[in-house]
LOSE-328099 format. One record per residue (C-alpha): residue in three letters; x, y, z. Coordinates in steps of 0.001 Angstrom, whole numbers, plus 500000, padded with zeros to 6 digits. Example, Ala and Ser with C-alpha at 12.3 -4.5 7.8 and 13.67 -1.06 7.14 Angstrom:
REM LOSE-328099
ALA512300495500507800SER513670498940507140
REM end
This chain:
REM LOSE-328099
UNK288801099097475090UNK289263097985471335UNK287041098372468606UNK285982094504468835UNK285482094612473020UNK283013097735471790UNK281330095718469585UNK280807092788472044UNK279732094933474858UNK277289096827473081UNK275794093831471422UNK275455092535475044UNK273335095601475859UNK271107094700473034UNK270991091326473587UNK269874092480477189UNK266732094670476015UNK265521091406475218UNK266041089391478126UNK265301092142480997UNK261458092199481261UNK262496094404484657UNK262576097660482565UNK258910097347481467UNK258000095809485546UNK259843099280486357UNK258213101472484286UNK254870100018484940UNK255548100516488490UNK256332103802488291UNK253495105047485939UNK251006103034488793UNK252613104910491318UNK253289108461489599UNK250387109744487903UNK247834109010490931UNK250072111662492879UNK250288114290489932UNK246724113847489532UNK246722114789493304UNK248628117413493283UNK246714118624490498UNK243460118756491671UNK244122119309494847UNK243277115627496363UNK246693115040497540UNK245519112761501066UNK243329110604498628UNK246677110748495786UNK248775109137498667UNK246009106150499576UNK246032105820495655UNK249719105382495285UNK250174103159498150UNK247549100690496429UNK249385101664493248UNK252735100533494693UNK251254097047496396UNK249488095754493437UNK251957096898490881UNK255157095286492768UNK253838091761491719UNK255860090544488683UNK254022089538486122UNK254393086041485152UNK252815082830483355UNK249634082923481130UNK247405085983480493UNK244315084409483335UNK247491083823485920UNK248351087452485443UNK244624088628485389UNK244131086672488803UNK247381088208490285UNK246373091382489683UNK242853091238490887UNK243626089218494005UNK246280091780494772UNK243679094404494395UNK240762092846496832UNK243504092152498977UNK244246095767499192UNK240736096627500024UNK239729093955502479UNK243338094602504555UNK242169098529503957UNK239184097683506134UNK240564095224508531UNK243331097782509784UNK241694100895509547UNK239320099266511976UNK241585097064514426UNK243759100153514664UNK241335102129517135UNK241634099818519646UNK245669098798520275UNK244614095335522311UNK243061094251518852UNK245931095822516594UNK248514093513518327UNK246813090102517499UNK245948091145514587UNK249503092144513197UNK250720088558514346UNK248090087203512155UNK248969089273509431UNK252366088188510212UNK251494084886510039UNK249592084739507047UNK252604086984505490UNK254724084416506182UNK252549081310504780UNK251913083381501583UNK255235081929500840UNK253850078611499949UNK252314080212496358UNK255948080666495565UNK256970084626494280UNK253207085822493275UNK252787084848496962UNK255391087225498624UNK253960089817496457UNK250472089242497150UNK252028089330500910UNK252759092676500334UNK249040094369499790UNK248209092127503166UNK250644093446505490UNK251462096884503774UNK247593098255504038UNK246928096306507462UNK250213097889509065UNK249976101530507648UNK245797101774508815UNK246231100180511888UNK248608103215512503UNK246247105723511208UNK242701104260512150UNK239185106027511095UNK236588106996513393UNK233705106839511234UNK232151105086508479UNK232408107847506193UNK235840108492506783UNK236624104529506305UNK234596104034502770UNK236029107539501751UNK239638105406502079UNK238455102263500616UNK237394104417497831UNK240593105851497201UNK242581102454497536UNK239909100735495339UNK240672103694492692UNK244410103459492860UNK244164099521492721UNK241960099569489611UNK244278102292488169UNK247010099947488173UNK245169096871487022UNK244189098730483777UNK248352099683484037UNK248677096060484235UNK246678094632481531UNK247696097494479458UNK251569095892479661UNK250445092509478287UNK247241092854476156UNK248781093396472680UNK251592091054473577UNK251903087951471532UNK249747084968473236UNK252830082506473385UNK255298085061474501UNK254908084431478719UNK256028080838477686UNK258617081935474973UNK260364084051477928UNK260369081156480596UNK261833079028477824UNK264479081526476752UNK266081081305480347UNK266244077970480175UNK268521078698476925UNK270414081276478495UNK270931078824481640UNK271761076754478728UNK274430078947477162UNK276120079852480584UNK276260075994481332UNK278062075031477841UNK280589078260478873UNK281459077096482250UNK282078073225480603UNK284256075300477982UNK286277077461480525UNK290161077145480775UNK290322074267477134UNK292071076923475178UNK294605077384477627UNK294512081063478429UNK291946080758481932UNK291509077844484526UNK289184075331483873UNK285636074977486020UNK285819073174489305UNK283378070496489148UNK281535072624491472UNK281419075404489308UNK279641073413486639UNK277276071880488898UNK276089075057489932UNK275555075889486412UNK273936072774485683UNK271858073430489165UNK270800076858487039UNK269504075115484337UNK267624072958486655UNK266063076219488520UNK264808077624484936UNK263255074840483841UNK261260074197487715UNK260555078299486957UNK258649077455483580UNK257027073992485140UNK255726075917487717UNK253843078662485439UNK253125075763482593UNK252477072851484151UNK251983070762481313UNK254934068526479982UNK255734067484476983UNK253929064318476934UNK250594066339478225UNK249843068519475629UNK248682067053471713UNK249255068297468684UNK245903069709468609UNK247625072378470691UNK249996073895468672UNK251335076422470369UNK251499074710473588UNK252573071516471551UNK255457073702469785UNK256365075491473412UNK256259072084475583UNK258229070444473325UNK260981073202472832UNK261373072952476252UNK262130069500476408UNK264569070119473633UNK266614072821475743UNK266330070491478588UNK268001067443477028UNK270349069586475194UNK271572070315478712UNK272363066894479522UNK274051066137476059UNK276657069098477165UNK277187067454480669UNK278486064277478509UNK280019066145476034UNK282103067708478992UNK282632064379480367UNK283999063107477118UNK286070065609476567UNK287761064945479650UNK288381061362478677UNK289462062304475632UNK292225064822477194UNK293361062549479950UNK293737059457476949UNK295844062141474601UNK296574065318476480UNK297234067088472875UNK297411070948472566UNK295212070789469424UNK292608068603470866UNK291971071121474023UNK291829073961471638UNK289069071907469169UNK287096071244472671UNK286888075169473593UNK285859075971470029UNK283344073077470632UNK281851074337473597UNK281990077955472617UNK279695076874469658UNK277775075372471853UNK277197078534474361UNK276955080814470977UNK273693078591470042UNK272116078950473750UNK272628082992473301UNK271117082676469895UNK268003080249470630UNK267498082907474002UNK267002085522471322UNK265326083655468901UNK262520082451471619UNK262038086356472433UNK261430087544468950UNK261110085254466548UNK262705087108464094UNK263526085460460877UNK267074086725460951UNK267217085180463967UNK266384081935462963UNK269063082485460126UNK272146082694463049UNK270557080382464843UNK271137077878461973UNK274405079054461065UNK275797078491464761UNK274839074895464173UNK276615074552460971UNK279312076195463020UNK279061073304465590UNK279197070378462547UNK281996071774460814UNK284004072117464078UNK282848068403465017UNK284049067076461682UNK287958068740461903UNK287978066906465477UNK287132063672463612UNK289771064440460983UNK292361064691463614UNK294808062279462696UNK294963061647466934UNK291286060906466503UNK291989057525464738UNK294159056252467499UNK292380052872468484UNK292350053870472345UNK290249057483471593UNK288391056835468177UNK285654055155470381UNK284971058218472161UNK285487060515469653UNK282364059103467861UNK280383059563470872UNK281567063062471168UNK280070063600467980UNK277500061644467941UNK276151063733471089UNK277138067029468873UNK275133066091466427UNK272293065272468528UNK272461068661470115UNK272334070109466795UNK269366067524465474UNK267370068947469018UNK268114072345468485UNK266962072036464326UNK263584070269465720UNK263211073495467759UNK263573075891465079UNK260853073873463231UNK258197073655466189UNK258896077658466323UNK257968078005462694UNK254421078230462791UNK252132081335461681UNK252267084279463745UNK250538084395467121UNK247877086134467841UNK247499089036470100UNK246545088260473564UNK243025090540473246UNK242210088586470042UNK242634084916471743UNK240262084761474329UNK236936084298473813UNK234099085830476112UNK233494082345477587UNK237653081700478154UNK237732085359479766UNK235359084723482196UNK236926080968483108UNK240045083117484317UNK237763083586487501UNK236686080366487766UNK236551079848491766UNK238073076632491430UNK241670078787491298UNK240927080229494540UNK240077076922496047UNK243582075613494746UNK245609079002495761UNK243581078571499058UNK245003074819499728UNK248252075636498411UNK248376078867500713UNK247185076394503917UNK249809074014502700UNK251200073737506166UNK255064071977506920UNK257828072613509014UNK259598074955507855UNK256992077260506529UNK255180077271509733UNK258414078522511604UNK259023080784509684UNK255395082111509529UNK255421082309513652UNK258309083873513212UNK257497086750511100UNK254208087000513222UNK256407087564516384UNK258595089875515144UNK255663091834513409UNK253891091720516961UNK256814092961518712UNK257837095617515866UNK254246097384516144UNK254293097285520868UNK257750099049520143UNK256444101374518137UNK253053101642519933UNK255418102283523646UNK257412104795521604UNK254829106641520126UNK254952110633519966UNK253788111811523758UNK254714107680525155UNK254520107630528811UNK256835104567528235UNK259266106778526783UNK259080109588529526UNK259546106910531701UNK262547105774530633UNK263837109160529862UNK262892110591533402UNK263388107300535730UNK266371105480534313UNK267508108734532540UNK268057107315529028UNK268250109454525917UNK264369110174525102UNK263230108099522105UNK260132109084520283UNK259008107439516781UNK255843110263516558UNK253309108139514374UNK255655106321512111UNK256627103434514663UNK254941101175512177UNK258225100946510055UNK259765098710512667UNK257303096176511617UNK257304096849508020UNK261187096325508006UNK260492093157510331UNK258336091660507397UNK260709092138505036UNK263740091036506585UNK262805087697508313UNK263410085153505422UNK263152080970506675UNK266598080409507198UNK268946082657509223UNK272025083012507174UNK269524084303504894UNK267903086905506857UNK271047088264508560UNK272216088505505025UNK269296091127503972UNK269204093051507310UNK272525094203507002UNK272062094354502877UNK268520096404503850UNK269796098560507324UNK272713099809504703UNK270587100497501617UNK268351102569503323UNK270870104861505155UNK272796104968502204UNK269038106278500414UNK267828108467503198UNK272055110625503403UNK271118111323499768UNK267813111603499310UNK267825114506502624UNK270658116217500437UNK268304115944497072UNK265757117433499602UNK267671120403500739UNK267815121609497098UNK265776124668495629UNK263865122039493357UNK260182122199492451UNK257574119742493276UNK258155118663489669UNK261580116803490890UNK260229115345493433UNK257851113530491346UNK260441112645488822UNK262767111126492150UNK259824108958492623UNK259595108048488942UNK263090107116488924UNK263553105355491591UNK260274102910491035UNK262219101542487796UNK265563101089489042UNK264210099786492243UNK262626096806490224UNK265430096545488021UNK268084095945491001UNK264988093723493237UNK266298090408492086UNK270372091562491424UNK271396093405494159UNK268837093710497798UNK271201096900498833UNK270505098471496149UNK267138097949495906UNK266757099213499382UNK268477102318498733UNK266092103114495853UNK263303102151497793UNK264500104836500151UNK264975107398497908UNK260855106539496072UNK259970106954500350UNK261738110402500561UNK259982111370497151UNK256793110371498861UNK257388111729501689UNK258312115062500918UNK255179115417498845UNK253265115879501672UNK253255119106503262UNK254091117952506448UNK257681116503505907UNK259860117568507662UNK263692116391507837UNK263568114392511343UNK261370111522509612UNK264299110442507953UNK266255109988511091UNK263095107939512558UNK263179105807509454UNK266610104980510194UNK266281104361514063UNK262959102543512677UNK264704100212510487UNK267637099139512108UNK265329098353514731UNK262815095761512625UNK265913094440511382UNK267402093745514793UNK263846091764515281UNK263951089495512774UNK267771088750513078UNK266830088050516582UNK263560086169515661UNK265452084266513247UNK268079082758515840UNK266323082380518909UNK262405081737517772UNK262062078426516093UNK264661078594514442UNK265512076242510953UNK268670075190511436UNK270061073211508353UNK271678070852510604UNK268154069375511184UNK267162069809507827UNK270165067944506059UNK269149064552506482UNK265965064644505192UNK266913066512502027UNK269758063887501228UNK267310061096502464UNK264905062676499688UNK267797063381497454UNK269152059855497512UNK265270057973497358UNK264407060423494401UNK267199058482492417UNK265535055049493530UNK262440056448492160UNK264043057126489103UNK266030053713489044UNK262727051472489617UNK261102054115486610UNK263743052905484320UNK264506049406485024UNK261169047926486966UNK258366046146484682UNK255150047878485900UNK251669048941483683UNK251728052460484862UNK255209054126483652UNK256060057865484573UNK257687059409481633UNK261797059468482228UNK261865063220481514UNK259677063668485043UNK261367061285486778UNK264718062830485775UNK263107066768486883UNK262094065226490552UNK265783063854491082UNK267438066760489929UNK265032068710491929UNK265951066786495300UNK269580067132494644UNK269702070853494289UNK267335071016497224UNK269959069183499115UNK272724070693497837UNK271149074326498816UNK270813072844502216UNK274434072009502420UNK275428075207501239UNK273181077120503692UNK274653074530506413UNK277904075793505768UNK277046079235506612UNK275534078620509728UNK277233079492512767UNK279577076928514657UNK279577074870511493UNK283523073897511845UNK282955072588515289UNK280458069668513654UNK281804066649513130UNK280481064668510044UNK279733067591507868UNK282009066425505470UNK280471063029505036UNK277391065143503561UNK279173066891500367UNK280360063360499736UNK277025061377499946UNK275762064284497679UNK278457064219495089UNK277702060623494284UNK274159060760494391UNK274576063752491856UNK276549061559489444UNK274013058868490087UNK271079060932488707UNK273580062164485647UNK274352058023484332UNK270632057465484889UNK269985060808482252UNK272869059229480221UNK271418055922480213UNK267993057522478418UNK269712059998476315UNK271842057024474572UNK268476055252473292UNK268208058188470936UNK272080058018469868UNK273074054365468873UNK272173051538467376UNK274394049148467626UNK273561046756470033UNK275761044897472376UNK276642041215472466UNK273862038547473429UNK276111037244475680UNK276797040000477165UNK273141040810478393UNK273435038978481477UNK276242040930482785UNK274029043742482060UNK271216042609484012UNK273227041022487271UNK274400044820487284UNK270844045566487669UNK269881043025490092UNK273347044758492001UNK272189048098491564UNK268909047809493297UNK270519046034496273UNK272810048758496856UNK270093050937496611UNK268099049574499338UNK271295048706501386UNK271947052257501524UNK268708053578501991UNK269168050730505464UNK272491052346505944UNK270781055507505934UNK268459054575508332UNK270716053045510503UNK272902056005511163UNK269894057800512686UNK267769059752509529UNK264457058482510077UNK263457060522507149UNK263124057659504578UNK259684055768504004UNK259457052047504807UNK258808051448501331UNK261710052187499663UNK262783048692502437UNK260385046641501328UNK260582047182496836UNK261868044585494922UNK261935044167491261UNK258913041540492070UNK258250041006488342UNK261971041542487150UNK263081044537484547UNK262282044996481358UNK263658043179478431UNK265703045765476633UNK268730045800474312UNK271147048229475477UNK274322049508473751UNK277553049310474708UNK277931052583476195UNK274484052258478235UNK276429049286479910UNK279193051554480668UNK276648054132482198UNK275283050622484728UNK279032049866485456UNK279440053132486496UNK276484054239488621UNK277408050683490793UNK280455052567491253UNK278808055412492580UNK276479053134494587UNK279267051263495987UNK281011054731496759UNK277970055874498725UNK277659052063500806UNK281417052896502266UNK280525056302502581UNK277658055305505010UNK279816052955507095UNK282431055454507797UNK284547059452507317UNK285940060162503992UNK289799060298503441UNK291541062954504542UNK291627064051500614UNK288079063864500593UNK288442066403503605UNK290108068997501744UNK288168068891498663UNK285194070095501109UNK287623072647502313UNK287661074208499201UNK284142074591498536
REM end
């Protein structure tokens, strides 16, 4: 590697301590987890140590995320959690008749805790974890019961002082800063897939390529909405750090779009010339481009001044590279020049959004999150009204969700009889041994695994959950071959602790990268665990195994034969959805009406319906016997339009901001007859749509009509391209509906 390669990837690391809250989520793990069992071991307390740790390791496994009362309530609804599920199982586990329901209730409700999005899976986890592992090991007595609760209430508040501890002297805008700074680095990746292959030396992006990219950026910025609700045009200036932080976000959003038609110019541009010099101005373009995404990621995080200094010399960078394209002598050619001013007209504008940004950032310094709140705003982070919201959200029953939640309660159910039938001294398991003379299988006390790894596994859609059992099954074989060898070493107790340590970061740090991984660490912080109790002894490993492959074998079976989602049923109504969220945003733009929804939301729910259909497609793909469906094809095709719908509707808004020359008079009513054609395509397809058998589009998207006409506006010349375009589209989509696509068509889904 050369001294410049060096350079970049080591400025990558650094770039990296930045972005990677997982390394502080790690390390707060393991300190939650840790120092309960040293204080165990030290004292001598090491049964109450392990009910400590296993609170420590529920609560703490919930990342962190949104505002300082979101993270408060997180953490103390994670905790009560622990203790109430504490209760429930050590109680339901004396009697196994009432163990059973229970664990498909607890199942259940695992499964429905999906609806509060990723705090709800890991608020999931203190429900099932403490309600599996006491039902197995039930109290007889009160005394012995509040003695537990005790020590699970002490480990939970351990780690909720952990947990404040990570974020109190954190800056009070920095939760938002961070959700924003994805968006940028969503940003950056976006303007490098757009830039791929123009300098000759790699092959460009598929379309598909950039659309995922583009579907990134979409993800990031649903990721902030959903931990900072309010928009832009929600917050006033009153506000200024939410005013500063709503706004930036809106600027990393459009500058998002402005690359998605600076790519599409640049392709116009290269099909009207084809010139060598012109690709390589286009990849210097869009590398400026991607350099200010990586910078403005940075920039959110720290707010360094330096910073802010390469922030604004990357836009220079992007203005002096956008003037030697219009110096170009090709660039005065009558048939380009036209779109070489738009080119850099939309530069500019990226750099004009990006400039607004840095000054919105430029405020005083924030204050420290312990110095912001009041007494009165502490206490309105409990303010019941967020449990009666979670609570509705949580209840929040559909389809899907509901599956999947009997699901998960099934497999749970029939993960904890297994174990129960295969218990240590099972007459089930003499039985089979003696009568039918089959190997003899007993799981001793730690049967419960089977529904642990059940919980885990099952995910809402198959593809997905065969995915993780096999990703899981070999992650923790993988942990439990080396963490036995570690075992069989002359190490002190000391090591042990330090295998736990370890493994808690780089457990979190591989969660969201890698599941195999993360399982295998996970095994390894078990074995840790494990052998810190007296009692280990080698042959638990080879239960967990037996144990896991098991609960995995559950929920792949669950999965495909209980109620299961197939994508083939979903499909239609996530196109329907994808292609009435565009109508939506057509009748938003166009349609005279008192109440108008912003563009900028109207834009978000489109996008957001595309890339839920698109995900469907994708998962469609996967499932099994797709290639023996007919019609599949058809899908990617009604999609692909409707995507480039949604993209002229985003261009048609972002131009307002770029020109002003107006078109013709005369040529306005072209302009609106395209209109009056657009919305009758529109509802012809949604018909069409109907007519082919998806009842999954509303009557009223039948019955709208632009009753009191569209607004009067005066458009630009390249809006009315944008109108002449989209009918395109829309007429694309009306002979999709009638019949297959071409046999190119065909192979173009091949590829995908």
């Amino acid at each position: 590697m050369d001294l410049a390669a060096s350079y970049q990837s080591v400025n990558k690391r650094l770039q990296s301590q930045y972005r990677e809250p997982a390394w502080g989520w790690g390390l707060r793990v393991a300190m939650s987890v840790t120092i309960p069992l040293l204080w165990g071991a030290f004292f001598d307390k090491e049964s109450g140590a392990e009910w400590m740790a296993i609170a420590a390791e529920s609560v703490s496994f919930i990342e962190l995320k949104g505002n300082i009362g979101q993270r408060v309530r997180l953490l103390l609804s994670a905790s009560l959690l622990s203790i109430l599920f504490c209760i429930v199982g050590s109680l339901a586990g004396n009697i196994i008749w009432i163990s059973l329901p229970g664990m498909f209730a607890v199942g259940f409700l695992s499964g429905l805790f999906k609806n509060l999005g990723d705090r709800g899976m890991g608020l999931a986890l203190s429900v099932y974890i403490f309600y599996i592992i006491t039902s197995a090991y039930p109290v007889a007595t009160s005394e012995a019961l509040w003695a537990r609760c005790g020590w699970v209430a002490l480990g939970a508040s351990w780690t909720v002082i952990v947990g404040l501890s990570s974020f109190l002297f954190i800056r009070i805008g920095t939760p938002y800063r961070r959700t924003i700074a994805v968006i940028w680095k969503s940003v950056a990746a976006l303007a490098q897939a757009t830039g791929k292959g123009w300098d000759g030396t790699a092959t460009r992006s598929s379309v598909r390529d950039i659309y995922l990219k583009e579907k990134d950026v979409r993800t990031a910025i649903d990721s902030s909405l959903f931990l900072f609700e309010e928009t832009a045009d929600q917050v006033s200036k009153s506000q200024k750090t939410k005013y500063a932080l709503a706004q930036t976000r809106r600027c990393a959003s459009l500058v998002s779009m402005h690359i998605i038609q600076i790519s599409e110019t640049a392709e116009q541009l290269y099909r009207h010339t084809g010139d060598r010099k012109f690709m390589v101005q286009f990849y210097s373009l869009f590398r400026a481009l991607e350099q200010i995404g990586e910078r403005m990621e940075i920039y959110l995080l720290t707010l360094k001044e330096e910073e802010r200094i390469l922030v604004a010399s990357r836009i220079e960078r992007l203005r002096k590279i956008s003037l030697q394209i219009a110096e170009l002598p090709e660039a005065g050619q009558p048939s380009v020049a036209a779109v070489v001013k738009k080119m850099l007209v939309l530069s500019e504008r990226v750099a004009k959004l990006v400039e607004k940004s840095l000054e919105l950032l430029a405020q005083p310094g924030e204050r420290r999150v312990y110095r912001a709140y009041s007494f009165a705003q502490t206490l309105n982070i409990l303010h019941p009204r967020y449990v009666r919201n979670n609570l509705r959200q949580l209840f929040n029953l559909d389809s899907i969700t509901t599956r999947y939640a009997i699901r998960i309660g099934i497999a749970a159910f029939l993960g904890t009889l297994i174990g129960f039938l295969l218990s240590e001294g099972s007459a089930f398991a003499l039985f089979l041994h003696d009568t039918l003379d089959l190997p003899l299988v007993q799981l001793r006390h730690h049967g419960y695994w089977i529904a642990f790894t059940a919980i885990i596994v099952s995910q809402p859609y198959f593809g997905a959950t065969l995915k993780k059992g096999i990703e899981r099954s070999a992650g923790t074989i993988a942990g439990i071959i080396v963490g036995s060898g570690f075992l069989l070493l002359p190490f002190p107790l000391l090591s042990r602790f330090i295998l736990v340590f370890f493994s808690s970061i780089f457990l979190i740090y591989f969660l969201r990268r890698q599941y195999s991984v993360a399982a295998f660490f996970i095994t390894l912080m078990l074995v840790g665990l494990l052998a810190i109790d007296p009692g280990f002894d080698a042959g638990l490993m080879k239960t967990r195994i037996l144990c896991t492959l098991i609960g995995s074998a559950l929920a792949i079976g669950a999965g495909f034969l209980l109620l299961p989602s197939w994508d083939k049923d979903h499909l239609p109504r996530y196109l329907a959805q994808a292609i009435t969220a565009n109508f939506d945003y057509f009748q938003g733009t166009f349609y005279r009406s008192e109440e108008r929804m912003p563009w900028t939301r109207l834009k978000r729910m489109a996008e957001s319906r595309n890339s839920n259909a698109f995900d469907s497609f994708t998962r469609f793909m996967q499932e099994p016997g797709m290639r023996r469906k007919k019609g599949y094809a058809n899908y990617y095709y009604l999609l692909t339009h409707n995507v480039r719908i949604t993209r002229e509707l985003n261009n048609f808004h972002g131009e307002t901001e770029l020109e002003v020359e107006k078109i013709p008079v005369q040529e306005k009513e072209k302009f609106y007859q395209m209109l009056y054609q657009c919305d009758d395509l529109f509802r012809d397809n949604i018909q069409l749509l109907r007519q082919s058998g998806n009842g999954f589009v509303a009557e009223k998207y039948l019955k709208t009509f632009p009753e009191e006409g569209f607004h009067t506006m005066n458009p630009v010349e390249s809006q009315m391209v944008y109108i002449e375009k989209m009918l395109i589209e829309l007429k694309a989509i009306y002979n999709g509906l009638h019949g297959a696509p071409s046999e190119q068509e065909r192979k173009a889904i091949e590829e995908v």
